[in-house]
N, C-alpha and C positions, 0 to 999 in steps of 0.2 A: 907388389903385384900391380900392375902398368890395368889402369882403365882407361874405359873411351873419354876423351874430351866433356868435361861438365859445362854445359851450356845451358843459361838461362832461356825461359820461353819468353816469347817476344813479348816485351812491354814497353809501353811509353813511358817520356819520363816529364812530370809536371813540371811548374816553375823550380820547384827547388828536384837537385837531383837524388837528393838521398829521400825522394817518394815514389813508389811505384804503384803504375796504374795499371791495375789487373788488365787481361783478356778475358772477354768473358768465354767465348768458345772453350778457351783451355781451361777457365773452371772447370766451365760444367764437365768436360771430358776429365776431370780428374775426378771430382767427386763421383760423376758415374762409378770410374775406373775402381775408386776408394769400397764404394759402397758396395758393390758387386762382390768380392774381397769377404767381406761381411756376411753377404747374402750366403757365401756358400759355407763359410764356417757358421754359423746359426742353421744351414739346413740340414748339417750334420747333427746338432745338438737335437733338435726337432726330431728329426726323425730319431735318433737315438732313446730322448726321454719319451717319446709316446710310444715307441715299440719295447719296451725297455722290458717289462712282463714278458714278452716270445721272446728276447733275447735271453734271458734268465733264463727260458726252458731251454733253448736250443745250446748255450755254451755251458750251462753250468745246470745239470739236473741235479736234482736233491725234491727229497717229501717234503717241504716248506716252501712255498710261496715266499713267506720274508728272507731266507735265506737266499734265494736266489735272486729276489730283485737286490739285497744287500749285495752280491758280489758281483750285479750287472751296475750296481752305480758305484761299489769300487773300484772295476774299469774305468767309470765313467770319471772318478777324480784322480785315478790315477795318472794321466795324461794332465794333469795342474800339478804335479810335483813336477815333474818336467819344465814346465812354462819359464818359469824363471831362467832355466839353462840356454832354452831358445833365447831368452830377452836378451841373458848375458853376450849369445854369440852374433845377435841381428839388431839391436841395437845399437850396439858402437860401432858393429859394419855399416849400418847406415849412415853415422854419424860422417865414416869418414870414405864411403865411397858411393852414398847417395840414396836417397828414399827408393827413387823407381825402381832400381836395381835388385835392391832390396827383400821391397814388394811382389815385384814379378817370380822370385826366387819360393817364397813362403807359398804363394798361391800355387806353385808346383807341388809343392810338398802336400799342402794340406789333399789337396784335389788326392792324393796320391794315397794317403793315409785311408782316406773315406772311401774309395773303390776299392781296395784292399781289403775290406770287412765285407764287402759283400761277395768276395770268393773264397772267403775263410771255412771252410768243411768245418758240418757240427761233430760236437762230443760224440753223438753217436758213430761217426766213421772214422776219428783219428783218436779220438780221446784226448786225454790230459793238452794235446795239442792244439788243439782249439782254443780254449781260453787263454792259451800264452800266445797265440797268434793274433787273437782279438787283442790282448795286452799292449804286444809290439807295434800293432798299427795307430793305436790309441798315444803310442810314446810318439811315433812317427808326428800324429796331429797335435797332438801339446805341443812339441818343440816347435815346429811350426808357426803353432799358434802363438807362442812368445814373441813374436815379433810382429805379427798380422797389427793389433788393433793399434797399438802405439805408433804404428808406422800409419797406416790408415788414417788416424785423426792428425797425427803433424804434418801427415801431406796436406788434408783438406785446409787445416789451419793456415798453412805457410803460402797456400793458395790463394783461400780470399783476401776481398779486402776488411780491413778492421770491423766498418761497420756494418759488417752481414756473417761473422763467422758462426755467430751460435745459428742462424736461420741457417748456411751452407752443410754447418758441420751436424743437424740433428740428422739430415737425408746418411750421414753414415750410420746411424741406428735405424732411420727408417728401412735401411737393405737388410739391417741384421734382423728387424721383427717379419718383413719381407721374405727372407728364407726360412725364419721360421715357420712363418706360415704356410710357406712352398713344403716345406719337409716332415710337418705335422700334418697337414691338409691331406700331402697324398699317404701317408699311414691311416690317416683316419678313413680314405676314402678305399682303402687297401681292408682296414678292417671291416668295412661295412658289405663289403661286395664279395672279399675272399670266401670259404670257409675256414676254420680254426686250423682244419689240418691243412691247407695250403700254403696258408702263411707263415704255418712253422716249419715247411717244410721245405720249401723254395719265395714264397712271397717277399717275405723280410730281407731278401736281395735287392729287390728292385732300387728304391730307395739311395742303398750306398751305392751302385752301379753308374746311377746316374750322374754323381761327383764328376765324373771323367768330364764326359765332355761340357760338364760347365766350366772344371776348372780351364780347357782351355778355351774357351770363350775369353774368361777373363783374363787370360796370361796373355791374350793375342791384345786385349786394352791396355791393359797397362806397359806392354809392350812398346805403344806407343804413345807415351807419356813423354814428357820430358822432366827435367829437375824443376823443383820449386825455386823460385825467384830466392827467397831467404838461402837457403841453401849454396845455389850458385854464387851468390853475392859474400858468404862467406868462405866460400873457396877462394875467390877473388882476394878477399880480405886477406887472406893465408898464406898467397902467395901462390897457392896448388892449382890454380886451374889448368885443367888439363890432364892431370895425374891424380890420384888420390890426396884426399887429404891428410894431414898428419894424424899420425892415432891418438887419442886422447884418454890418460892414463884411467883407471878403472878408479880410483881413489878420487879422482875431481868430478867423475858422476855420480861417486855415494859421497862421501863425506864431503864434498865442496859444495853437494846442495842437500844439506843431512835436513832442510829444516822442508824443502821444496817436498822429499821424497816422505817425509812422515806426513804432511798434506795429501800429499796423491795416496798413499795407500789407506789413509782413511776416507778417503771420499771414494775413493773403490772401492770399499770393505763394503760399504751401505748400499752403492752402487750395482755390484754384483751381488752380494747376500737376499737382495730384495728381489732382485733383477732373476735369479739361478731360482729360489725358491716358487714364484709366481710361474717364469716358461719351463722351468725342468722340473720340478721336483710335484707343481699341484696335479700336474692330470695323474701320477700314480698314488699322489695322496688320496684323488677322488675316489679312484678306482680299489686302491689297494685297504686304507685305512677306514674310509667312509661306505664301501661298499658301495657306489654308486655305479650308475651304469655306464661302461665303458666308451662306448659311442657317445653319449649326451655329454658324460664327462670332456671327452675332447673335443667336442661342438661347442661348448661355452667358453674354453681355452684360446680355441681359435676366434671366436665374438670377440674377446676383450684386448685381443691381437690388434686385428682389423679394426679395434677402436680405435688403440693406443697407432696403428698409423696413419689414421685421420687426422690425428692432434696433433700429433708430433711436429710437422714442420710449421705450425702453429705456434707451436711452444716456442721451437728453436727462435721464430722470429722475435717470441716476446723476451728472449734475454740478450736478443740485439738493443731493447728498449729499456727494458729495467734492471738489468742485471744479470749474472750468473749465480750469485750469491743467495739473492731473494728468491730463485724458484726452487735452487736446492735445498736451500733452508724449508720451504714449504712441504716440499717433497719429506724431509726429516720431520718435520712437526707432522705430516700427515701421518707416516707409518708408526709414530712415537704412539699418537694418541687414537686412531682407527687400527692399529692390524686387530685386536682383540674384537673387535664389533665386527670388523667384516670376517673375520674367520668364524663368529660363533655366529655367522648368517650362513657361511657357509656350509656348516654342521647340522642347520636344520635340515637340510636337504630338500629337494624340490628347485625346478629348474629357477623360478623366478629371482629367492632366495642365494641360490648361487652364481645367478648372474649379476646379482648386486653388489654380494661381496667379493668377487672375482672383477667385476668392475671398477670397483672406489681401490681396490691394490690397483691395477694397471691404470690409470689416473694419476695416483700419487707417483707410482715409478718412469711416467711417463718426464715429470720433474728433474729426475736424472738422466733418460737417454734424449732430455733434448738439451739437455745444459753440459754434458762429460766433455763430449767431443769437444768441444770450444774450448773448455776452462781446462780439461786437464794438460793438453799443450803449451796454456800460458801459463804454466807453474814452472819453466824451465827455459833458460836462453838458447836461444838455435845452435850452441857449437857442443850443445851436450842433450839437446831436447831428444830425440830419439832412444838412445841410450839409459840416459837417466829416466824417460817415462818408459821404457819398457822395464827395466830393474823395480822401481817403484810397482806398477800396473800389475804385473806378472805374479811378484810377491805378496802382492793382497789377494789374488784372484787366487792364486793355488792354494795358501793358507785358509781363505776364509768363501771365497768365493763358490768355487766348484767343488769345496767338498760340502757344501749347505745340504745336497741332495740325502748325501751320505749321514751325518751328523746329524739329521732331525731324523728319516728312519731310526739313528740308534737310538736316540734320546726319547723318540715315542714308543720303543720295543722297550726300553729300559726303565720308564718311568710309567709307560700307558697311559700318559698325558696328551690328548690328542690338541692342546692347544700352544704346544712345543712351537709351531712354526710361527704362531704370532712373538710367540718371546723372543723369539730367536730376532725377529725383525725388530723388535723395538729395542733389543741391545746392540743392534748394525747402525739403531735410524740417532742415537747417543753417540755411537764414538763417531758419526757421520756429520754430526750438528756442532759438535767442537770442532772438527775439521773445519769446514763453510766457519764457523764464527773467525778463526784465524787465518783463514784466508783472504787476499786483497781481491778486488775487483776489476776482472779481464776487460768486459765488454768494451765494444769503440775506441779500445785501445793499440797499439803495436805489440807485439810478440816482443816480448824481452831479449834482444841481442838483435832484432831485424829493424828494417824502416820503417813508417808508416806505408800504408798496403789501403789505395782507395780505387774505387770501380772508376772507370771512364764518365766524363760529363757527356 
């Protein structure tokens, strides 16, 4: 299959020529481009996990309340068996006919998956047909989404220069906590103003309807993106510029970096376990399990949102300075030795109480969404980075990631242990701290298989 011409974006070249000095305009137009990307997959999950109760009544009625948030959040991981399948097919397609490309393709999809739920007729008028329509569109976005966030951080990665990736690369979690906020905000602000019976009746549309036209906001950016420098330059290297590059066998992105790929998915395991458990799965803890009141409960979710991105490109800067290694690790020791203290604050109940322990988790997790982006790119050389971190990425997030929501409901229906979801993190924030112990340190350095990459004098 014949592609357009791969052309690097315009860069200078310092005294030696194998260094490239960024653009900054083309930066920042990619990480917007990147992060945007983000913003609208996270306004999906947002709006999904805080309406998550009216979608239970509306696709799946039953006389149990647990019952039916159970099978509105095994839609919701349904869609992570999937992911992997996406990684498998958008991955080594990016590898070998380019990030933008790519990108602009996933961000069609997902936008596609998510206004597709909000014309899905309830149980009450098609029956059994609705929750399998709810299902399909849900597969639509998993697949999708296997290739969104690995492609998103090797663009921004391949873009900067060395010593500002972790500051460039936190602003792509800044978009993901960004749309979360954008898509729990206006649910919360849908539940305070609807009545009950509106919003289960037509309100709970709104939400996914408006995917549309962000998705193509962002398809018209990244549109006009061009190729990352590393990328182009390894086309060049291959001899392909111009045509696609050659395909690279599936066997040399798993087993030829068998030690890269057991890194990355433990450091996503703790990543997303923390990460899924905190934005999806606490406001129906509050509501569902604690009894607390529905409104406040997602008031205080949204607070620790709006903290976590105040700090965030904070953070990113500070593992331009001391490391990738040292905030993850911090991140691991924090949720090791605090989830149990801030969950049993946030059991007392009472707003102050649960905005502390709701706070000290989004602090600690803030550790990893400003350190992933950066470090988990450089665990892979550029003529397999894509590929290999969506395969890695994809299979920790479906296994361990996205069903967090799902697997603490059972384990606290099963056992009536309401402090399930602190264990559960201190066993993500261990296989997450051998992870960071065996891995080398990214910061200030080159991308494995590219040049050094420094901003203009």
């Amino acid at each position: 299959m014949a592609t357009a011409e791969i052309t690097a974006p315009p860069v200078r070249e310092d005294h030696s020529p194998d260094v490239t000095v960024t653009d900054p305009a083309l930066v920042g137009r990619a990480v917007k481009a990147a992060a945007l990307g983000n913003a609208m997959e996270w306004f999906d999950f947002g709006v999904y996990s805080y309406i998550a109760v009216t979608l239970g009544k509306v696709f799946f009625p039953s006389g149990s309340p647990t019952v039916q948030l159970l099978s509105t959040f095994g839609a919701f991981a349904a869609a992570f068996l999937v992911r992997p399948l996406g990684g498998l097919v958008f991955g080594p397609l990016g590898d070998r006919v380019g990030r933008q490309k790519v990108l602009a393709l996933t961000m069609i999809m997902m936008a596609a998956g998510t206004f597709a739920i909000g014309l899905i007729p309830s149980y009450g008028a098609i029956g059994v047909g609705a929750p399998l329509l709810l299902l399909a569109a849900r597969l639509v976005q998993g697949f999708s989404t296997g290739g969104e966030y690995a492609g998103a951080s090797t663009f921004i990665a391949e873009y900067a220069p060395d010593k500002r990736r972790g500051f460039l690369g936190s602003w792509l979690e800044f978009g993901t906590l960004a749309g979360y906020i954008g898509g729990a905000g206006l649910v919360t602000l849908m539940t305070a103003l609807l009545p009950a019976e509106d919003l289960l009746s037509w309100g709970w549309r709104i939400p996914f309807l408006i995917a549309g036209p962000m998705g193509l906001v962002g398809l018209y950016l990244r549109m006009r993106l061009e190729e990352t420098p590393a990328f182009a330059a390894e086309a060049r290297r291959a001899g392909t510029a111009g045509t696609e590059r050659p395909r690279v066998p599936l066997r040399e992105m798993v087993t030829g970096q068998w030690r890269a790929l057991l890194l990355c998915v433990g450091l996503v395991l703790v990543f997303n376990v923390t990460d899924y458990m905190l934005l999806s799965y606490m406001p129906s803890y509050l509501t569902s399990e604690l009894e607390y009141d529905e409104t406040h409960g997602l008031l205080v979710v949204l607070g620790v949102m709006a903290l976590m991105m105040i700090v965030q490109p904070f953070a990113g800067a500070l593992t331009d300075r001391v490391g990738r290694r040292p905030v993850i690790a911090a991140g691991c020791a924090g949720f090791l030795f605090l989830s149990v203290p801030a969950l049993l604050l946030i059991r007392q109940g009472g707003l102050p109480a649960i905005a502390l322990g709701m706070g000290a988790l989004g602090l600690l997790l803030v550790c990893f969404t400003a350190a992933m982006p950066s470090a988990l790119p450089a665990l892979f050389p550029t003529r397999v980075r894509y590929g290999s971190l969506s395969i890695g990425f994809n299979v920790s997030v479906s296994l361990f990631g996205g069903t967090t929501p799902l697997v603490v409901t059972a384990l606290i229906g099963a056992t009536g242990n309401l402090m399930m979801p602190a264990y559960y993190m201190m066993a993500a924030a261990v296989v997450g701290g051998f992870a960071v112990w065996r891995m080398s340190e990214s910061a200030g350095r080159p991308l494995p298989g590219s040049a050094p990459s420094v901003a203009p004098r």
